[in-house]
TIVO-2410 file (N, C-alpha, C; in nm, 3 decimals):
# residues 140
REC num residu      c1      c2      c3 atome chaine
REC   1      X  -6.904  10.699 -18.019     N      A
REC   1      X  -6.807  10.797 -17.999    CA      A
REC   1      X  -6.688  10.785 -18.091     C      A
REC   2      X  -6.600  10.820 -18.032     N      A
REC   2      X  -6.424  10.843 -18.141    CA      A
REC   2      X  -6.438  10.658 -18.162     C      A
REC   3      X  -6.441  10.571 -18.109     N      A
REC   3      X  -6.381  10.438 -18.114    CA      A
REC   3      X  -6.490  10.383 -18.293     C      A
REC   4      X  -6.590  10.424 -18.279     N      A
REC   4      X  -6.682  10.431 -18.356    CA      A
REC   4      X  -6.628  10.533 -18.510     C      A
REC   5      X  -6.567  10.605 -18.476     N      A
REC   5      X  -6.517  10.690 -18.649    CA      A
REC   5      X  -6.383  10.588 -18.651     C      A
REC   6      X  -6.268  10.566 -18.569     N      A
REC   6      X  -6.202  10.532 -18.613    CA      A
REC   6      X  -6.207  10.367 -18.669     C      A
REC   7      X  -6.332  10.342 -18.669     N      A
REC   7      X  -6.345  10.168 -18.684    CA      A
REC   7      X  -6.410  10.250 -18.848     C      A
REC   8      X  -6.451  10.328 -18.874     N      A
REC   8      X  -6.492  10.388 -19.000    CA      A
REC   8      X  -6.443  10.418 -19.075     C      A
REC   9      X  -6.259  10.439 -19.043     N      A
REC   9      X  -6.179  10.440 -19.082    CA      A
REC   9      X  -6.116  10.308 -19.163     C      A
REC  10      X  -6.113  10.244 -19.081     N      A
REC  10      X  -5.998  10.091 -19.084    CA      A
REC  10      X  -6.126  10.042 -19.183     C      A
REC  11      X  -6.232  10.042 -19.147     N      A
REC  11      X  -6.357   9.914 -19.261    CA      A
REC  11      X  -6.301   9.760 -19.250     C      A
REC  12      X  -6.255   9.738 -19.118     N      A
REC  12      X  -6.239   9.649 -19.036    CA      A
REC  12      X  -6.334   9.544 -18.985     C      A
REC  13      X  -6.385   9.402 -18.972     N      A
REC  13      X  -6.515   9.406 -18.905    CA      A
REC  13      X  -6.432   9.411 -18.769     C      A
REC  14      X  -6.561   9.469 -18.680     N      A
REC  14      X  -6.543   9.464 -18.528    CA      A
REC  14      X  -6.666   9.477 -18.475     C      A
REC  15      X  -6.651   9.422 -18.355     N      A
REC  15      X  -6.728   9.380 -18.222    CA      A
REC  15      X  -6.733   9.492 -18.142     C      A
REC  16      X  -6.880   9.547 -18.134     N      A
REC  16      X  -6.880   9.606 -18.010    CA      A
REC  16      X  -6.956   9.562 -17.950     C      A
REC  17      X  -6.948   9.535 -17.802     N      A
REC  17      X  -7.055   9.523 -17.664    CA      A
REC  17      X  -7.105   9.591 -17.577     C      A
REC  18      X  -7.180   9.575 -17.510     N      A
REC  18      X  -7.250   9.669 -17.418    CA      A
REC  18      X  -7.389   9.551 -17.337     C      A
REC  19      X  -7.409   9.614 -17.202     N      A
REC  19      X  -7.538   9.580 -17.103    CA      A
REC  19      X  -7.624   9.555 -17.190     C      A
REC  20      X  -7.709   9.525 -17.158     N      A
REC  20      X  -7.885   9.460 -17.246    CA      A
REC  20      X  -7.916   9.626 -17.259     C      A
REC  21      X  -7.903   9.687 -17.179     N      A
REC  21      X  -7.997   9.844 -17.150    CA      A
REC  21      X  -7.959   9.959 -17.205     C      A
REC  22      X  -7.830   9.934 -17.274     N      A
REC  22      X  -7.725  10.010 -17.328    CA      A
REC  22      X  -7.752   9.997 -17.519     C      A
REC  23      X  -7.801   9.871 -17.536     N      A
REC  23      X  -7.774   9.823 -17.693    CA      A
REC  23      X  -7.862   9.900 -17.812     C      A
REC  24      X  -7.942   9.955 -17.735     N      A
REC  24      X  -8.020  10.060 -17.780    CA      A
REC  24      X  -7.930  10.199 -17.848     C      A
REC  25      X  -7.887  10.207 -17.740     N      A
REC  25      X  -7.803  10.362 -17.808    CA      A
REC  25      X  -7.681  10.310 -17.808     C      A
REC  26      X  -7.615  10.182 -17.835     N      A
REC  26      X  -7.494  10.122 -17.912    CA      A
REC  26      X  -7.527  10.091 -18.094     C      A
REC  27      X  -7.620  10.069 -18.067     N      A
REC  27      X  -7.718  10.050 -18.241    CA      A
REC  27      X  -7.709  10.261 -18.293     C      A
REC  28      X  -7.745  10.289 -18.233     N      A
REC  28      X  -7.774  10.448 -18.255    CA      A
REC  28      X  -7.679  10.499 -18.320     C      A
REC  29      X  -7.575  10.479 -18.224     N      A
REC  29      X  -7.451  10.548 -18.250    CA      A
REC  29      X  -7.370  10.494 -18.354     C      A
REC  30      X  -7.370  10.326 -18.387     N      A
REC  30      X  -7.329  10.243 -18.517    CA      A
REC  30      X  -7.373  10.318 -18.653     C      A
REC  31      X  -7.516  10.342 -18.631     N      A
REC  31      X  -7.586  10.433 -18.769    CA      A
REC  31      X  -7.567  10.543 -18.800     C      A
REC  32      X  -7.541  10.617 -18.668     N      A
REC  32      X  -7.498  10.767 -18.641    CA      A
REC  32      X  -7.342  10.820 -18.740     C      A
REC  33      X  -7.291  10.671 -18.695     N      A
REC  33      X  -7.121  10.646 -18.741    CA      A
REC  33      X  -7.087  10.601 -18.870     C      A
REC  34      X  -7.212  10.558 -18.944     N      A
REC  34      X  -7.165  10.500 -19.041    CA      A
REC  34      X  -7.117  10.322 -19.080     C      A
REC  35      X  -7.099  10.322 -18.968     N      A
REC  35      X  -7.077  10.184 -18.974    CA      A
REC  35      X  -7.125  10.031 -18.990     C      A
REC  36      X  -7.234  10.029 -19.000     N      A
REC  36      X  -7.290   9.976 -18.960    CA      A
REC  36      X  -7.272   9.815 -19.102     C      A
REC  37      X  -7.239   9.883 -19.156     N      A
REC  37      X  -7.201   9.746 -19.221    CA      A
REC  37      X  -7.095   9.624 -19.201     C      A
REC  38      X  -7.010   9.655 -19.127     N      A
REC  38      X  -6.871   9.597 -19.052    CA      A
REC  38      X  -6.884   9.593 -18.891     C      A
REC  39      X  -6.947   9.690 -18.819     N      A
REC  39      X  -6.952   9.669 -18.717    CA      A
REC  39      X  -7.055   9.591 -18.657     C      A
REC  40      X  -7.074   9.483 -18.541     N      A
REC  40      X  -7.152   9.380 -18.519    CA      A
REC  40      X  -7.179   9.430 -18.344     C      A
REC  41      X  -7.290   9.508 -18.313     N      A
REC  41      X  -7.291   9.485 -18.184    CA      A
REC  41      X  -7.383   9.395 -18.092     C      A
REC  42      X  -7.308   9.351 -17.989     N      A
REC  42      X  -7.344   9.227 -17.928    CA      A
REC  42      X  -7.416   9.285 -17.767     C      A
REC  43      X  -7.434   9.218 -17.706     N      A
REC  43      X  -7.473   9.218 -17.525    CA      A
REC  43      X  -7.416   9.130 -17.516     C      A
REC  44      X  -7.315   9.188 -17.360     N      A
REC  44      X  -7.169   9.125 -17.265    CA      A
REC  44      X  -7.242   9.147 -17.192     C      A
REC  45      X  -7.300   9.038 -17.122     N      A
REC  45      X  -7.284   9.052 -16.976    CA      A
REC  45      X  -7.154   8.994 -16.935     C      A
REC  46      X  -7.075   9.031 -16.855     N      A
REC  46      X  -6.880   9.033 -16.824    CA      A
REC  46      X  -6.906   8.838 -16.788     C      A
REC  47      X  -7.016   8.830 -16.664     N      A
REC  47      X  -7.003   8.713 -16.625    CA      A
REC  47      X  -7.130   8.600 -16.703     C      A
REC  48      X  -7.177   8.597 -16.786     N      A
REC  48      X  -7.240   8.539 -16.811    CA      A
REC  48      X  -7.186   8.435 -16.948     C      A
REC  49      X  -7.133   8.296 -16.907     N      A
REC  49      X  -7.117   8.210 -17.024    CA      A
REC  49      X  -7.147   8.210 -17.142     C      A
REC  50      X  -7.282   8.219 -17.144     N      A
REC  50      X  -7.361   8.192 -17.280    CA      A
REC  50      X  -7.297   8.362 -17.354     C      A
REC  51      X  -7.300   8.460 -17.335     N      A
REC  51      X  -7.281   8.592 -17.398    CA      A
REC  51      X  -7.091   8.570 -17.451     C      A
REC  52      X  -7.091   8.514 -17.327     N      A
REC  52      X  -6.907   8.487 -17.413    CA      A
REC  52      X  -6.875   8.377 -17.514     C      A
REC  53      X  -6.960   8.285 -17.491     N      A
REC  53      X  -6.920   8.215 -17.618    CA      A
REC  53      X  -7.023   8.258 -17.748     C      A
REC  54      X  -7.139   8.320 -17.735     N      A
REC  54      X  -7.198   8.444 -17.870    CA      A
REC  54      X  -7.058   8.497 -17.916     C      A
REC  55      X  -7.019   8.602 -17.835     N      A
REC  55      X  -6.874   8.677 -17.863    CA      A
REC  55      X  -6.741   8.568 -17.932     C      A
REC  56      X  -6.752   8.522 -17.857     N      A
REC  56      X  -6.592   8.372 -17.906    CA      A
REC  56      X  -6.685   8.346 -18.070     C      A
REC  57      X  -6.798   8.314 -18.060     N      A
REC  57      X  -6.836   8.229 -18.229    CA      A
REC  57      X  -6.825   8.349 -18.321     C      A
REC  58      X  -6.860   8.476 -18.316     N      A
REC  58      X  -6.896   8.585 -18.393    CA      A
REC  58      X  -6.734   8.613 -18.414     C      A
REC  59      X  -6.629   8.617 -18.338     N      A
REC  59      X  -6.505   8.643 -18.366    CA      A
REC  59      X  -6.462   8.554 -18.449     C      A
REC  60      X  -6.461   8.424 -18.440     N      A
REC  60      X  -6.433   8.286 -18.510    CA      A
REC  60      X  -6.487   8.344 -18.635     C      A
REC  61      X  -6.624   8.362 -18.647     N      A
REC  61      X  -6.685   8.403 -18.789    CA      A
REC  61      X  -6.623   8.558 -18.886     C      A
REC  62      X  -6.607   8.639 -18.803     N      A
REC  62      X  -6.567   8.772 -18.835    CA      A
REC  62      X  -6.401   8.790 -18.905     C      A
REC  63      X  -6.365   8.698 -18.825     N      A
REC  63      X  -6.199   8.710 -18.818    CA      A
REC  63      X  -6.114   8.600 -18.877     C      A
REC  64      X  -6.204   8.468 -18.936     N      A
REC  64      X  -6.157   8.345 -18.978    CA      A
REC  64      X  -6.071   8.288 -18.869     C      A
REC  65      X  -6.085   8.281 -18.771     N      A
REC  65      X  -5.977   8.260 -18.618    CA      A
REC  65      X  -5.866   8.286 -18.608     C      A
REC  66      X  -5.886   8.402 -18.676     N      A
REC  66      X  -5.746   8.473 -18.626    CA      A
REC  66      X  -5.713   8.550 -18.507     C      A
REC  67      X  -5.818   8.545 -18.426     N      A
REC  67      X  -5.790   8.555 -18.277    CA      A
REC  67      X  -5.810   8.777 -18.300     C      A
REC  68      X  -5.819   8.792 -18.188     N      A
REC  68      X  -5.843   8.930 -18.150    CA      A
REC  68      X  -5.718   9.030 -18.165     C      A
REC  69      X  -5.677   9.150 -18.216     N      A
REC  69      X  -5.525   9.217 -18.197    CA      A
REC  69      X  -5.577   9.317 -18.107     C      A
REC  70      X  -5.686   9.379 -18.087     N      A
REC  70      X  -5.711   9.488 -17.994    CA      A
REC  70      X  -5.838   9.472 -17.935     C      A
REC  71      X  -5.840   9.537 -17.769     N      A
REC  71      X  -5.935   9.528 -17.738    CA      A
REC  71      X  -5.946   9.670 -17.651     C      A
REC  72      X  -6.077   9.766 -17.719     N      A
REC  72      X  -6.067   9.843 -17.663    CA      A
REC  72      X  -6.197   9.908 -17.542     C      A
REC  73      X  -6.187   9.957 -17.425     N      A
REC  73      X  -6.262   9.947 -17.365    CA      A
REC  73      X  -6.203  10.124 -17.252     C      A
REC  74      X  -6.333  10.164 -17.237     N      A
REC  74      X  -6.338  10.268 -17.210    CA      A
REC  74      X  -6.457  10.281 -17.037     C      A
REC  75      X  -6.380  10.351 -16.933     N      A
REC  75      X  -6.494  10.388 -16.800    CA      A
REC  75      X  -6.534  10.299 -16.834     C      A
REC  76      X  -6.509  10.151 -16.754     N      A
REC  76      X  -6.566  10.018 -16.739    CA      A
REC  76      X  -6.556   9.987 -16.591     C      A
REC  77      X  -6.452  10.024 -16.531     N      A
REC  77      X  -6.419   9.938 -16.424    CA      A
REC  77      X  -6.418  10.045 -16.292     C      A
REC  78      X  -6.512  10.013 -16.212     N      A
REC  78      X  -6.598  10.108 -16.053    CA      A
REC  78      X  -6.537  10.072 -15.952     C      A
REC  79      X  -6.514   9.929 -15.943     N      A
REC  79      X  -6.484   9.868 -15.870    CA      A
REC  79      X  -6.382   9.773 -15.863     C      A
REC  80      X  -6.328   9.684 -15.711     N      A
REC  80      X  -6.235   9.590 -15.732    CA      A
REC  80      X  -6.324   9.470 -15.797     C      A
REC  81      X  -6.466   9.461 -15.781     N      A
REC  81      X  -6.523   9.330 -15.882    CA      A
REC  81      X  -6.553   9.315 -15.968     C      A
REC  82      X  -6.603   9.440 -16.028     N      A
REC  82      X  -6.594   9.486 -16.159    CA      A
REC  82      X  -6.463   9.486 -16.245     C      A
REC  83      X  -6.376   9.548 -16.191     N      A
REC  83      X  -6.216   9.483 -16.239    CA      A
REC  83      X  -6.186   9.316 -16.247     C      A
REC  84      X  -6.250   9.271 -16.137     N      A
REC  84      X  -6.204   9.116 -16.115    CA      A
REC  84      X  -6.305   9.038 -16.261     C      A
REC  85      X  -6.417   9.089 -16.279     N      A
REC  85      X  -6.489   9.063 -16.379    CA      A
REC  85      X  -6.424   9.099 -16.523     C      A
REC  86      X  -6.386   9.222 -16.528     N      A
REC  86      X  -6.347   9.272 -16.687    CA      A
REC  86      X  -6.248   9.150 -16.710     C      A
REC  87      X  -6.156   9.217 -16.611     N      A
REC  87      X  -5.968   9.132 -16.658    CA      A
REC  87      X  -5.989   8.984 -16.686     C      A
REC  88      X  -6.084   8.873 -16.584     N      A
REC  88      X  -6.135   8.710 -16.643    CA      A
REC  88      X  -6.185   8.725 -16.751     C      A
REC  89      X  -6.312   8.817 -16.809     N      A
REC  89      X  -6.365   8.796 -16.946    CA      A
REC  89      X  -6.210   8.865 -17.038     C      A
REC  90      X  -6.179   8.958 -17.012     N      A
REC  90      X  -6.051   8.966 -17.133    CA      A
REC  90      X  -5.982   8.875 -17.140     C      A
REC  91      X  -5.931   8.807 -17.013     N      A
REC  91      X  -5.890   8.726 -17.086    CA      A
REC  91      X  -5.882   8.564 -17.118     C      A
REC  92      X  -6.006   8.589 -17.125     N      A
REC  92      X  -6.066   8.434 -17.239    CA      A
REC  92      X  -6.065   8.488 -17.291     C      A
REC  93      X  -6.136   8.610 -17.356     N      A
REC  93      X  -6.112   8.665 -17.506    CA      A
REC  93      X  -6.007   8.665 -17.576     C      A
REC  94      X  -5.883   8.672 -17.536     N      A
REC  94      X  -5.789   8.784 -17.579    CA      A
REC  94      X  -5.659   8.637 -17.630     C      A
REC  95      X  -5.644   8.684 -17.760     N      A
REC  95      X  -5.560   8.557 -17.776    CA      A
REC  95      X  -5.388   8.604 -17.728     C      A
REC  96      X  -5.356   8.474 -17.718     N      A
REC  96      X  -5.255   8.509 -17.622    CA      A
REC  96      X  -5.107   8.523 -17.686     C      A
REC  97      X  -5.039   8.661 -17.635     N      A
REC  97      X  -4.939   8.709 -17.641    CA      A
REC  97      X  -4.976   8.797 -17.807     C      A
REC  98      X  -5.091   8.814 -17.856     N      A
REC  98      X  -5.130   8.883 -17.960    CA      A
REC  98      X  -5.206   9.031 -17.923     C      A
REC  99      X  -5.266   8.977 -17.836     N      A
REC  99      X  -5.422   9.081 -17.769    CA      A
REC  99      X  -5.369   9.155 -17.753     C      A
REC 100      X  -5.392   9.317 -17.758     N      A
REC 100      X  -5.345   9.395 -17.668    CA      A
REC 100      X  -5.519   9.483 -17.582     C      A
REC 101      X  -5.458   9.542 -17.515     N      A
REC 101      X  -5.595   9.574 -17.409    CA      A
REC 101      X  -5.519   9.741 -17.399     C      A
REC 102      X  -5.619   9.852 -17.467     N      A
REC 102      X  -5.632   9.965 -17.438    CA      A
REC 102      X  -5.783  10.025 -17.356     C      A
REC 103      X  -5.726  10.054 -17.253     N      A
REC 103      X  -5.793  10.095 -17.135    CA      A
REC 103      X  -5.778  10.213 -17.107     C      A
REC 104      X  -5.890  10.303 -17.135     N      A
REC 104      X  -5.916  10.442 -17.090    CA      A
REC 104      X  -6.001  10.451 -16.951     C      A
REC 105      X  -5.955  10.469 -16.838     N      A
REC 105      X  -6.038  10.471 -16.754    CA      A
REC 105      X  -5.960  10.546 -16.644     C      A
REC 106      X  -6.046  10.658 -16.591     N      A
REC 106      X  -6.008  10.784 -16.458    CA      A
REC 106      X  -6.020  10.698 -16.319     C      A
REC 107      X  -5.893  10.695 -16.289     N      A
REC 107      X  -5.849  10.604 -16.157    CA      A
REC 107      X  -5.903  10.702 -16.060     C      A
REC 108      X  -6.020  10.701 -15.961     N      A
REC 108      X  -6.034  10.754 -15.913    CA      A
REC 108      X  -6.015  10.806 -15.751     C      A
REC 109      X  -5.869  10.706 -15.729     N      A
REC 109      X  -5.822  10.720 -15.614    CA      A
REC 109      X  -5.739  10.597 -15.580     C      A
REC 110      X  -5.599  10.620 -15.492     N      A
REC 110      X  -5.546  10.502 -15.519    CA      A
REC 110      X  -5.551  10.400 -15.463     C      A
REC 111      X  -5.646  10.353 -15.425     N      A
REC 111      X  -5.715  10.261 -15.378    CA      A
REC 111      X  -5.773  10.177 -15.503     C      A
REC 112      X  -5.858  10.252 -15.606     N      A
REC 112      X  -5.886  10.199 -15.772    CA      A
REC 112      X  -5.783  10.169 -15.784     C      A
REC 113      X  -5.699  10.262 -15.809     N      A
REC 113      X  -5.549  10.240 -15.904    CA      A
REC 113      X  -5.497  10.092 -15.858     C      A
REC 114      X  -5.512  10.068 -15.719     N      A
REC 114      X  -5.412   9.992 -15.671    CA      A
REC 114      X  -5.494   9.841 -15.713     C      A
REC 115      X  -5.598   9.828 -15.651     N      A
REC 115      X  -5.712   9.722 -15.699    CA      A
REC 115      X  -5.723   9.713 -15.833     C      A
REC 116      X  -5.705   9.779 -15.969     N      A
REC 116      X  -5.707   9.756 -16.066    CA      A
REC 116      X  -5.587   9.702 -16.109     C      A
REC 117      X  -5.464   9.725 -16.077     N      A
REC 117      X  -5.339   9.696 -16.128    CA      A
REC 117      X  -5.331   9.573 -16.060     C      A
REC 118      X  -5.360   9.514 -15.940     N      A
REC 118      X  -5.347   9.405 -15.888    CA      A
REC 118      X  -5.436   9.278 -15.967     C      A
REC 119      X  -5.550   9.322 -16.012     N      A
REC 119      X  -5.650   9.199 -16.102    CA      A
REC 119      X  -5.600   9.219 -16.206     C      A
REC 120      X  -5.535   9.279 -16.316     N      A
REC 120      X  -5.498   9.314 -16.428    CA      A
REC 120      X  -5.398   9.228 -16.419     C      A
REC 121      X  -5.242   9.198 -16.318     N      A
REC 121      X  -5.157   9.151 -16.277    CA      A
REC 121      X  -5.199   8.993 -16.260     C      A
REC 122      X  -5.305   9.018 -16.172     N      A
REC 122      X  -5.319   8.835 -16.140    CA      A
REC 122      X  -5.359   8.759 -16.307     C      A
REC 123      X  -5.416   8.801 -16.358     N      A
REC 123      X  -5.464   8.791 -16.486    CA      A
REC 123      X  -5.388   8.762 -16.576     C      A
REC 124      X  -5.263   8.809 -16.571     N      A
REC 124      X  -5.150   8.794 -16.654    CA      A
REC 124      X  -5.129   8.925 -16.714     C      A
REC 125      X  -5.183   9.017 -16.701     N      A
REC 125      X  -5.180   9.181 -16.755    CA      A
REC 125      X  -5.072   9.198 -16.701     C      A
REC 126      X  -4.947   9.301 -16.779     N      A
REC 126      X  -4.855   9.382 -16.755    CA      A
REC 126      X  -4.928   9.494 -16.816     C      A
REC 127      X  -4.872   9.671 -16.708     N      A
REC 127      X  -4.925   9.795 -16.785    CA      A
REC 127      X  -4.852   9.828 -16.810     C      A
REC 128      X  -4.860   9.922 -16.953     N      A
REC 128      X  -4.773  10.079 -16.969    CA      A
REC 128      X  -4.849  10.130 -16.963     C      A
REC 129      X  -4.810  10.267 -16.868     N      A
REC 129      X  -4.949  10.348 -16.923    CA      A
REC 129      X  -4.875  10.461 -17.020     C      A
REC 130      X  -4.952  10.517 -17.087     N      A
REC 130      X  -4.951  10.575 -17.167    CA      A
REC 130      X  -4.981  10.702 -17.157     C      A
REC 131      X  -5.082  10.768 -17.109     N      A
REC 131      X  -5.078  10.880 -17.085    CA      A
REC 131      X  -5.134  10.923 -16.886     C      A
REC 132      X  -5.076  10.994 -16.861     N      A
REC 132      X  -5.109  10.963 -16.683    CA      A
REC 132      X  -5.176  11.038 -16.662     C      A
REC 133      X  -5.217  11.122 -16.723     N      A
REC 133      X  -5.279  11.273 -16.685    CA      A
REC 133      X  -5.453  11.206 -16.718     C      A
REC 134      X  -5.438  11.149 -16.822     N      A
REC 134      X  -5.563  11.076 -16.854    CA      A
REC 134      X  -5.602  10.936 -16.807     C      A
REC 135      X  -5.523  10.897 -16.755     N      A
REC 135      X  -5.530  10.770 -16.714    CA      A
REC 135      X  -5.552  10.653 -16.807     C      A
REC 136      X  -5.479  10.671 -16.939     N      A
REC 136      X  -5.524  10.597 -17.044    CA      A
REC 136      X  -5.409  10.464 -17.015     C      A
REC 137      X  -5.406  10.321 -17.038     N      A
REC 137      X  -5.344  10.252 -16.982    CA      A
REC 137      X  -5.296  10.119 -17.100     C      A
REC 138      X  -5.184  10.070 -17.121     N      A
REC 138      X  -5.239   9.961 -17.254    CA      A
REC 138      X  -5.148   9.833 -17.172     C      A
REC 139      X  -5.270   9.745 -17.175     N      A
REC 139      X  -5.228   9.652 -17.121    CA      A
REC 139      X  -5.222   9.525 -17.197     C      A
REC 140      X  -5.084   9.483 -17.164     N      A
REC 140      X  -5.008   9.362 -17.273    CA      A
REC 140      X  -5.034   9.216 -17.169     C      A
***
């Protein structure tokens, strides 16, 4: 999608992830985009060790360890465990006081809203959001 032209833009390397079941049409859309020479996509499973340190070595390699500046992630989070999952893997990822976390995702009642801002919080996440109508959110 858009996250995919604008990485076509920058000629940046970057990381994208996705489910085992998903990597299929994450490859698609890399070729679709052009990108495919800079962009590296991986399989995240959120809780699975071994997939996060794949991700941690490929960044080390990609980036000379210069640690992550953005992380962007889009309609990820359903639930309060699914939230409790994203916000722990971001942040081991996310180097600290550098990372930033742009989050597009339709709060779908405030019950989400409230459960998401609370794991984001325990996590060490502060939000702005950014646009409310969209629920687009960037979390520092």
């Amino acid at each position: 999608g858009i996250y995919l032209a604008a990485i076509n833009i920058s000629q940046l390397p970057v990381i994208v992830t996705d489910k085992q079941s998903q990597l299929d049409l994450l490859r698609d859309n890399i070729l679709l985009n052009g990108v495919s020479d800079h962009c590296v996509p991986l399989e995240l499973c959120w809780e699975s060790e071994q997939h996060l340190q794949l991700v941690q070595e490929r960044m080390r390699v990609l980036w000379s360890g210069q640690g992550m500046d953005f992380l962007l992630a889009s309609d990820v989070l359903y639930d309060s465990e699914a939230a409790r999952a994203f916000f722990s893997l971001v942040r081991r990822l996310a180097t600290a006081g550098s990372t930033r976390l742009l989050l597009a995702q339709r709060l779908r009642n405030d019950q989400q809203r409230v459960s998401v801002e609370e794991q984001a919080t325990q996590w060490g996440f502060g939000a702005r959001r950014l646009c409310e109508r969209e629920a687009v959110v960037l979390w520092e």
